[in-house]
Every structure is written in C-alpha cells, then in structure tokens.
N, C-alpha and C positions, 0 to 999 in steps of 0.2 A: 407148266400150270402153276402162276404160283398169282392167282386171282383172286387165291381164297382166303390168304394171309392175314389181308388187312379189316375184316369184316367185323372183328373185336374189339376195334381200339376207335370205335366212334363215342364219344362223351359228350352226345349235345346236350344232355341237360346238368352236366357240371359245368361248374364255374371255370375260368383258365386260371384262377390262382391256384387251382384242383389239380389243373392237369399239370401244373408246372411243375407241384410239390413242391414248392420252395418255401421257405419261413416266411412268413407274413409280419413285414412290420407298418404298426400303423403309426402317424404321428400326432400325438396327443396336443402338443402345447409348441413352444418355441424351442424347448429341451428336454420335452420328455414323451417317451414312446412307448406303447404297448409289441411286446415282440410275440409272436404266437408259433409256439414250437410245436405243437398238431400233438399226433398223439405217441407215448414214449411207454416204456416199460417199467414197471416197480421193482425196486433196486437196482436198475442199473445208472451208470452215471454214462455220461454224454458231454463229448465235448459239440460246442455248438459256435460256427462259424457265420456271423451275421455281416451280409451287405447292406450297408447304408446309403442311399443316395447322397448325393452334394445339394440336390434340390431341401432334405431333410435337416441336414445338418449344415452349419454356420463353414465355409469354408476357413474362416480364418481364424478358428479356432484350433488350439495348437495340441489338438487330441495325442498325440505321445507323451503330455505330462499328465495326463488322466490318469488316473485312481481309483481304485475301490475304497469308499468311507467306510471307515468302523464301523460306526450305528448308522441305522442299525445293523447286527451281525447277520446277513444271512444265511440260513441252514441249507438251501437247495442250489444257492448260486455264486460262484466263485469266480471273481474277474481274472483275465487273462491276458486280455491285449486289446488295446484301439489303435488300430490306424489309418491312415490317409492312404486310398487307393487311387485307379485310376477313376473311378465315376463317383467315387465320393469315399467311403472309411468300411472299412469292417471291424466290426466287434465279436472279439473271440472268448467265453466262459466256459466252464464247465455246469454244469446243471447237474444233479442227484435226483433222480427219482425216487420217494422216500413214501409217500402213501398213494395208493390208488381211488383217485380221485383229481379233479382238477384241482393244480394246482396251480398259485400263484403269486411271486414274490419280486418283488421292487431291486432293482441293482440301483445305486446309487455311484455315480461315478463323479470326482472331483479333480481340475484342474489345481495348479501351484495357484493361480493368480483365485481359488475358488468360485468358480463355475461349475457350474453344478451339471449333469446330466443325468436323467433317468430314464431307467429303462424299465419298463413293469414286462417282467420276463410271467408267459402264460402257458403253461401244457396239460393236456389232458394224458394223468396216468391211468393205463391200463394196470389191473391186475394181475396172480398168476391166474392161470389157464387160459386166457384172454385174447389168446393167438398173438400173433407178433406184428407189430404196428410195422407200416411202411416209414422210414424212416423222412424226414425231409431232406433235400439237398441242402451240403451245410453241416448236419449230423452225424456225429461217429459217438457208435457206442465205445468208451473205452474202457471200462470193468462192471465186472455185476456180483452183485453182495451176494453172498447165502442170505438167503433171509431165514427170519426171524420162529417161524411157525417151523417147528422140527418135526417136519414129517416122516421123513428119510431116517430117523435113529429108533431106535429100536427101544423107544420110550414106553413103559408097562401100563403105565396110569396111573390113578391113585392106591 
C-alpha cells in the first residue's frame, strides 16, 4: 500500500523556481545581476554557492582573476571565489545575516584587466522566533552569532 505517499507533494499553484528551491539569479545588464537568496536567519552567516549559466556570463572572460573591490566595503557580503564550470561559473560568498528585514547589498567584483561585474546579492531575513527558513540549495549555514538582545542573562533592570 504505498498509494498514499505521494498525495502531498502536489504544488500546482507554485512556481518551479519554488519547487526547485534553488537561488534565483536574474540578469540585470551585460555584468550585472540580481542574486536572490530567499529567506535566511538573523545572525547567522551562510556560505552561498551560486551557478551561473555560460548563456549569463561572457565565456571569455577570465573569471579566476576576479576580485572583491574595496569600495564600497560591504558589511553582509564577502567574496570567495569565481569560477568556470561545466555549464558556465559559480560564484561562491559568504553573506551575514545581520538585521531582520530584507536585506540588500551589491558585490562588486573586478578583473586584473578591470571588468567589472556585479552582483546585487538580495535575502529576506527572518527574525528570532520566526521558525527556520528552508534553506536554498547552494546554502550552508556556517556559524551563528549570539545576538545582541541579552535575554538569557540574568540582567536585573534598571
């Protein structure tokens, strides 16, 4: 008997980027792309694994001397690595989840020869109590702060 299993996993009125749960990257410009990292937890940080198609990105662009620019400095995102795969590049950051709220902030990556590419990196942070977001594939939480609100100490008041 086993007829009964599948009776819950029908999603026709979601999207299939839904059901894929994968990151969503959209292409903005010739270089520059919106990435959408769904929804994440407040203080935790997250490494985030992103596929790029070859249709997206210039193939003969020589993405292993890519870069994170200085400025601006960003606070929630830290580059990690670009490279040429088989159907096109992955790009790998680390992202902070630091207020709950959407958040969102621009990577900026630069070649030796200065080529520029952007990435406007976008996630909706969940707060605490907020239940815990399905993660996207791609996504590994790798540590989570204390935060900041001391609720747990044994604080008297004023």
């Amino acid at each position: 008997h086993h007829h009964h299993e599948d009776h819950h996993v029908h999603f026709s009125t979601e999207s299939d980027e839904m059901k894929e749960n994968s990151i969503v990257v959209r292409k903005r410009g010739e270089t520059s792309f919106e990435v959408q990292l769904g929804f994440l937890q407040v203080n935790h940080t997250y490494e985030v694994c992103v596929d790029l198609s070859s249709s997206d990105l210039d193939p003969s662009l020589d993405l292993e001397s890519y870069g994170q620019k200085e400025v601006p400095v960003p606070v929630h995102v830290k580059f990690l690595d670009l490279r040429k795969g088989e159907s096109g590049a992955s790009l790998t950051f680390v992202f902070k989840a630091l207020h709950d709220k959407v958040t969102k902030e621009k990577l900026f990556l630069a070649s030796k020869e200065e080529d520029e590419l952007q990435f406007e990196i976008v996630a909706r942070v969940l707060g605490k109590g907020k239940g815990t977001p399905l993660l996207r594939s791609g996504i590994h939480c790798i540590s989570v702060e204390p935060s900041d609100e001391t609720e747990d100490t044994d604080w008297k008041g004023f």
